[in-house]
ZADREN-155836 format. One record per residue: residue in one letter; x, y, z of N, C-alpha, C in turn; residue number from 1. Coordinates in pm, whole numbers, plus 50000, padded with zeros to 5 digits. Layout:
@code: A, nxx: X, nyy: Y, nzz: Z, caxx: X, cayy: Y, cazz: Z, cxx: X, cyy: Y, czz: Z, pos: NUM
...
end
This chain:
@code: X, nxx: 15926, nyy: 55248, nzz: 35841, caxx: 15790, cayy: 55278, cazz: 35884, cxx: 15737, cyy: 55167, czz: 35974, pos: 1
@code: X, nxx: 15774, nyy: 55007, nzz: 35948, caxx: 15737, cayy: 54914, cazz: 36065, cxx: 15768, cyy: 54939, czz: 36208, pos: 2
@code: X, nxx: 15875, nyy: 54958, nzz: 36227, caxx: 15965, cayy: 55000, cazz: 36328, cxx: 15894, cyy: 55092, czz: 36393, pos: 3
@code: X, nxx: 15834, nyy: 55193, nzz: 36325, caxx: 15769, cayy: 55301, cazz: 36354, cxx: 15632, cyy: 55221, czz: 36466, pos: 4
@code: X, nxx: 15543, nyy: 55172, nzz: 36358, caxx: 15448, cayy: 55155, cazz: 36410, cxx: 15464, cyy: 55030, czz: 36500, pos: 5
@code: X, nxx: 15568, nyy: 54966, nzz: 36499, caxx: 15584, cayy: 54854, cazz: 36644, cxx: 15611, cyy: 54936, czz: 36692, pos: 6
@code: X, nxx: 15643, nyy: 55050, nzz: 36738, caxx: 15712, cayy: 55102, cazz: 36857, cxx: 15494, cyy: 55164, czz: 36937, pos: 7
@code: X, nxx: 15448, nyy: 55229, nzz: 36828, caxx: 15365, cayy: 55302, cazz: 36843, cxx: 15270, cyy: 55116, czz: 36925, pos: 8
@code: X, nxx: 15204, nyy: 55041, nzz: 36874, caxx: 15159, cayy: 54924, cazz: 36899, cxx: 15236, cyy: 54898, czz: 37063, pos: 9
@code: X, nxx: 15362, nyy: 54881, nzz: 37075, caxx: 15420, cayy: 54850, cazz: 37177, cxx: 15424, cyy: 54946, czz: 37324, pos: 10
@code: X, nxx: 15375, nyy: 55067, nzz: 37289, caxx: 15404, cayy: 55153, cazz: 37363, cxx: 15257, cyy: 55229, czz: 37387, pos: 11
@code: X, nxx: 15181, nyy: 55201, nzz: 37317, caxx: 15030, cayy: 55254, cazz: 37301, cxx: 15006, cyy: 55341, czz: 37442, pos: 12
@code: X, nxx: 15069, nyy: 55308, nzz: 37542, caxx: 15047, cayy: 55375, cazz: 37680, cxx: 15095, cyy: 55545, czz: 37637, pos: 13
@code: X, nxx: 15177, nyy: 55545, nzz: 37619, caxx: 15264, cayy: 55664, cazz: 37556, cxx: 15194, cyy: 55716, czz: 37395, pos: 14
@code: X, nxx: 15082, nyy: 55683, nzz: 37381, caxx: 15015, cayy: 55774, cazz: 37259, cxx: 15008, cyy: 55911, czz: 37249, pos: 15
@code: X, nxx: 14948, nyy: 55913, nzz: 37367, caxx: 14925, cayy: 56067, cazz: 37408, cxx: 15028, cyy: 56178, czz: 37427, pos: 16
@code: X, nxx: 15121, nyy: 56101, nzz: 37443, caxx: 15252, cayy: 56204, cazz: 37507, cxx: 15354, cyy: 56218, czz: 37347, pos: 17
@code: X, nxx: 15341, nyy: 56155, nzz: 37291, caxx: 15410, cayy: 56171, cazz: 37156, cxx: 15315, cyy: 56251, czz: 37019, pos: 18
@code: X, nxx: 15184, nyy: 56186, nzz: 37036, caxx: 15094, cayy: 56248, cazz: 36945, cxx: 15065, cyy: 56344, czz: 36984, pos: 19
@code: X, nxx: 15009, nyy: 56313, nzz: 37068, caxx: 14894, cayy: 56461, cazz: 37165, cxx: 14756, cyy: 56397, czz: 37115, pos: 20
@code: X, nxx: 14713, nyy: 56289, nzz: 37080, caxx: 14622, cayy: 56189, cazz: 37119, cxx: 14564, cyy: 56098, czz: 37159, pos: 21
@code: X, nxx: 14487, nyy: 56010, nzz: 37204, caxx: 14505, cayy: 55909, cazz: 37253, cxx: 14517, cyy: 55765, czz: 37163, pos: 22
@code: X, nxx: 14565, nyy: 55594, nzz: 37253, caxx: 14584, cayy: 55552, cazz: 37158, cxx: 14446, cyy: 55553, czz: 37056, pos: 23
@code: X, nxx: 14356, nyy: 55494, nzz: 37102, caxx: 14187, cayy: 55515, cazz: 36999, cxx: 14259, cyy: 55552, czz: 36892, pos: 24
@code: X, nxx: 14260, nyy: 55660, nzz: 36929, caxx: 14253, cayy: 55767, cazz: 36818, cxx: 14371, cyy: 55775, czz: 36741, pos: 25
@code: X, nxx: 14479, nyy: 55786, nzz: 36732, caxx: 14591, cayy: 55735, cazz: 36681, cxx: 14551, cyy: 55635, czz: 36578, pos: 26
@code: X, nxx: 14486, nyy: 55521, nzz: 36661, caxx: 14478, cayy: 55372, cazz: 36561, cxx: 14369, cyy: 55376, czz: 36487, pos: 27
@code: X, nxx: 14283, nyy: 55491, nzz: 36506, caxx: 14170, cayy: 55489, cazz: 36396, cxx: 14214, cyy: 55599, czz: 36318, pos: 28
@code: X, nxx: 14299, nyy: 55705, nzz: 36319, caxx: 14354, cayy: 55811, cazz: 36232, cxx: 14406, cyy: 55697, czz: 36133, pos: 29
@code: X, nxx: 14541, nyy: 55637, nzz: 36191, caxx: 14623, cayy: 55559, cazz: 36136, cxx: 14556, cyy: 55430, czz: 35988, pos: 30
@code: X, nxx: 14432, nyy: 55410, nzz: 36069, caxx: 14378, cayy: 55297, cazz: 35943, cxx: 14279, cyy: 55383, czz: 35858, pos: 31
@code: X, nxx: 14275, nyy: 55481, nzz: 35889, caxx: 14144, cayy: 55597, cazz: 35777, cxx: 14281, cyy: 55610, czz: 35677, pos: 32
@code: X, nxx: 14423, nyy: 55635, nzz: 35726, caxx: 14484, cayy: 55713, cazz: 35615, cxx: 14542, cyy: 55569, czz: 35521, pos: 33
@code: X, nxx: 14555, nyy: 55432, nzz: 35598, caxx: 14589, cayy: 55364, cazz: 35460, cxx: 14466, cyy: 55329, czz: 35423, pos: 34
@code: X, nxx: 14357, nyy: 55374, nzz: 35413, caxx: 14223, cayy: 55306, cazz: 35385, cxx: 14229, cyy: 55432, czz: 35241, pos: 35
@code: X, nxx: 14287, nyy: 55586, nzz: 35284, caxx: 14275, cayy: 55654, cazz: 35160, cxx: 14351, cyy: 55625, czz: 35049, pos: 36
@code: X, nxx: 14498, nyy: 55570, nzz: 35104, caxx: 14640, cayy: 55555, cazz: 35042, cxx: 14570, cyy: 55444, czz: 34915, pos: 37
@code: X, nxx: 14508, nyy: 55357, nzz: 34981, caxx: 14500, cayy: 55228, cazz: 34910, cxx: 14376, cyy: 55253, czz: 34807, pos: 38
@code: X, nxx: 14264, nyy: 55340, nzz: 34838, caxx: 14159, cayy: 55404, cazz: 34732, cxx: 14265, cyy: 55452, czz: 34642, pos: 39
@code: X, nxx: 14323, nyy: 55544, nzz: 34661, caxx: 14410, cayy: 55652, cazz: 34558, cxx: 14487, cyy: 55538, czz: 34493, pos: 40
@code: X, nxx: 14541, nyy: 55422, nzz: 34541, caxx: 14645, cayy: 55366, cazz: 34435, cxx: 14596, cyy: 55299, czz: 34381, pos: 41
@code: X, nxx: 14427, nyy: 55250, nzz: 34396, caxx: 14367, cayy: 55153, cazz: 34350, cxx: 14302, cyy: 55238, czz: 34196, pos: 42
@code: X, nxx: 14266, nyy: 55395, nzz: 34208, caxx: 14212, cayy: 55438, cazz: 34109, cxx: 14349, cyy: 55500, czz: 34053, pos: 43
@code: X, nxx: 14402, nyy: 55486, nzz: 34067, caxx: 14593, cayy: 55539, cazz: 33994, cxx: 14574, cyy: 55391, czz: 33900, pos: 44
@code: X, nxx: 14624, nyy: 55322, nzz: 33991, caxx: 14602, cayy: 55187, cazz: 33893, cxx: 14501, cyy: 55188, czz: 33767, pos: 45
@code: X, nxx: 14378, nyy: 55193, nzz: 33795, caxx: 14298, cayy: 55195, cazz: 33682, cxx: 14304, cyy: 55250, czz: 33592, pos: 46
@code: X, nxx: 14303, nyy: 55372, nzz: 33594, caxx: 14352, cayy: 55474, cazz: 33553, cxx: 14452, cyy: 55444, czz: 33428, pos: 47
@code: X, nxx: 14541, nyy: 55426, nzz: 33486, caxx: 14699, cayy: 55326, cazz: 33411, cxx: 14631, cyy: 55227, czz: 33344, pos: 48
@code: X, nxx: 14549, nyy: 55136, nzz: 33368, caxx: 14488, cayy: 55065, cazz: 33297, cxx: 14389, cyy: 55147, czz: 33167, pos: 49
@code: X, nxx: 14297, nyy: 55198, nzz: 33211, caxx: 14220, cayy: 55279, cazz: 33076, cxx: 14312, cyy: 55311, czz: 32999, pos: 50
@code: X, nxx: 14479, nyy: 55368, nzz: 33038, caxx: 14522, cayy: 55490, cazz: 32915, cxx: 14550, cyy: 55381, czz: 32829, pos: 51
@code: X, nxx: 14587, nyy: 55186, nzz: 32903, caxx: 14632, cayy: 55161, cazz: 32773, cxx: 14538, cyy: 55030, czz: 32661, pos: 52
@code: X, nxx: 14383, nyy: 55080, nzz: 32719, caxx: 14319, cayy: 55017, cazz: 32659, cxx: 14311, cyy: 55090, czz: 32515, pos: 53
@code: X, nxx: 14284, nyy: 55026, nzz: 32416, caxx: 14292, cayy: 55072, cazz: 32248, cxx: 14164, cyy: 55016, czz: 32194, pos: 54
@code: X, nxx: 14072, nyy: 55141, nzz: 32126, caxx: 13978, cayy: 55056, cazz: 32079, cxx: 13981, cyy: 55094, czz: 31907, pos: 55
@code: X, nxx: 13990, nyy: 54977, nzz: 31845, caxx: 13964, cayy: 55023, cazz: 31720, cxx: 13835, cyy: 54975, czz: 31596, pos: 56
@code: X, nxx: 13825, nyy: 55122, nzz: 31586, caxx: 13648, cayy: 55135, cazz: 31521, cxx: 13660, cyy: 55117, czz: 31329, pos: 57
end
């Protein structure tokens, strides 16, 4: 996936012709989706955390 996105970074002229968007837009798609990735693993995590809290009454 690095490889990936050095090529995309390196080539940014060529956004449009591979995506069918421009770069902008590409690089703000691109940081919305690890901005979701990283919400979702952050409440996965917790999550994992609550199941193994124990309370005893």
């Amino acid at each position: 996936m690095t490889s990936m996105l050095e090529y995309i970074h390196n080539h940014s002229q060529e956004s449009e012709r591979y995506s069918g968007i421009k770069y902008e837009q590409l690089e703000k798609l691109l940081k919305q989706a690890e901005k979701l990735h990283n919400n979702q693993r952050d409440i996965a995590t917790a999550k994992k955390g609550a199941n193994n809290c124990f309370w005893w009454w």
